[in-house]
N, C-alpha and C positions, 0 to 999 in steps of 0.2 A: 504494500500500500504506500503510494505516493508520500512524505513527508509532514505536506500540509496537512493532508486529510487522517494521518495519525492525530496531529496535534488540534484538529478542530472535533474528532470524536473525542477525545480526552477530555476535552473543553464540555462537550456536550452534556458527555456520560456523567461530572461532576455535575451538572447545573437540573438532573433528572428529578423532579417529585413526583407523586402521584397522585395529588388529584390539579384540575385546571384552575389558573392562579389568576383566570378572567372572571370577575363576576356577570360583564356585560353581554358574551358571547349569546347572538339567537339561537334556541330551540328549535328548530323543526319537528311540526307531527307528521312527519312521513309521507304529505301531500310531495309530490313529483313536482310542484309550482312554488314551495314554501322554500326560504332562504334559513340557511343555519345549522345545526348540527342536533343528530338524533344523539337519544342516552347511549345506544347502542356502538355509534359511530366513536364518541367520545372516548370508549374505552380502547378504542384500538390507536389512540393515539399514543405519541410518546409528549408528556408535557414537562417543559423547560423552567427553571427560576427565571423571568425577564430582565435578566440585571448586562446581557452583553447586547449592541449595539455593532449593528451594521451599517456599510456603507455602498449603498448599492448605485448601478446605473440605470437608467431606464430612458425610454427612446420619448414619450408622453406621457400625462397625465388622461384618463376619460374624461367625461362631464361628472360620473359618479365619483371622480377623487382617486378611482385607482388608477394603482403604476402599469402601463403598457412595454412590453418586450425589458421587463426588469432581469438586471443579473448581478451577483454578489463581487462586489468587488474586497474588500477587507472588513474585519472586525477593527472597533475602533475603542475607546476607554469611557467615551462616554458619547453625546451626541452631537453631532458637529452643525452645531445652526448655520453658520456661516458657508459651507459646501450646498445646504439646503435649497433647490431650488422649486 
């Protein structure tokens, strides 16, 4: 395994807890139209402490606020307002 990717499972596997540390995440009832996540779905995640910060690139924003053609570019220490655009 590549280098990086040792050191960013390492990073990872320390930061693991078990239950979801969002309180605001939507529900889904399992309608095929509803946005959000089933209890079922939830369990098969792997969920993170939020304390590392990334720096990513992306090509646009939508009208809804999300990132379009996003890709990771480093971990950083905390959040860089100023790279923000």
């Amino acid at each position: 395994m590549p280098r990086v990717r040792v050191s960013v499972v390492k990073l990872l596997d320390e930061l693991k807890i078990t239950q979801c540390p969002f309180d605001h995440l939507r529900r889904r009832n399992g309608d095929t139209w509803s946005v959000g996540l089933t209890d079922s779905e939830r369990e098969t995640f792997a969920w993170l402490n939020p304390v590392v910060f990334a720096r990513v690139r992306f090509l646009e924003k939508s009208k809804a606020g999300y990132l379009r053609q996003a890709s990771f570019v480093t971990f950083t220490e905390g959040p860089d307002h100023d790279a923000a655009t």
